[in-house]
N, C-alpha and C positions, 0 to 999 in steps of 0.2 A: 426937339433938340436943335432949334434955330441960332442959340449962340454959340461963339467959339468957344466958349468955354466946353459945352454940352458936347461937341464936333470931337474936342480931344479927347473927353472923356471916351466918346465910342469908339474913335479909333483904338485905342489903349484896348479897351473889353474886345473889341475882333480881331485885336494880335494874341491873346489869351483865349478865345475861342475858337479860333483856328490851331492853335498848338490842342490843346486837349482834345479838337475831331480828329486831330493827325495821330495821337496814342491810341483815341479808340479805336479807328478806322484801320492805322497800319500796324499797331499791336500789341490791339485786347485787351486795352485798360479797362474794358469792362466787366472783365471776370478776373477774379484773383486764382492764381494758380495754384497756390498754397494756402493753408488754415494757419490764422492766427494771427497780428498788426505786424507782429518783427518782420515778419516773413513776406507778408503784403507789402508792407514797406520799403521793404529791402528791394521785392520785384519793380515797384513802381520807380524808386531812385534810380534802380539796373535801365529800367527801359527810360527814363528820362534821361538819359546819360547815351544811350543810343542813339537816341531823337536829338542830342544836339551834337551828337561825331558824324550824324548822316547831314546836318545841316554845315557844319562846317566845312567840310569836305564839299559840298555841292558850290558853298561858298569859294572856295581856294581851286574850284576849276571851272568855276565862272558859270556855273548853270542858272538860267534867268529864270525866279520865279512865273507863277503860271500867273493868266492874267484874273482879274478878279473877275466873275461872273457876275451878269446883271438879268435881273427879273423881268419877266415879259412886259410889266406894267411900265418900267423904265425903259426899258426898249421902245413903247408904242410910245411912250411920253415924248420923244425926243424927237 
């Protein structure tokens, strides 16, 4: 992924994979609470819908995201 092109594509996919560790991680997108798609559905639109009233609100009182972490192997690189 040496061109820009390639660079934005990643960027785009790590803003997409960081929301979805943040459902699973803070909550439990990975087990459905209820049986059946309506119902599943419904819980994931619920918790997506949380996920972004906790971002906004972090937004509107100015809380700086965390910094990106970097891998041992780019640490010694540098």
């Amino acid at each position: 992924m040496s061109s820009e092109e390639g660079r934005a594509e990643y960027r785009r996919r790590a803003g997409i994979e960081g929301s979805l560790s943040r459902g699973v991680r803070q909550c439990g997108l990975r087990h459905a609470r209820y049986r059946g798609l309506t119902k599943t559905h419904l819980q994931h639109v619920a918790t997506a819908a949380g996920i972004n009233a906790l971002r906004a609100i972090r937004c509107l009182n100015a809380v700086p995201l965390a910094p990106t972490r970097r891998s041992r192997f780019s640490r010694l690189r540098a």
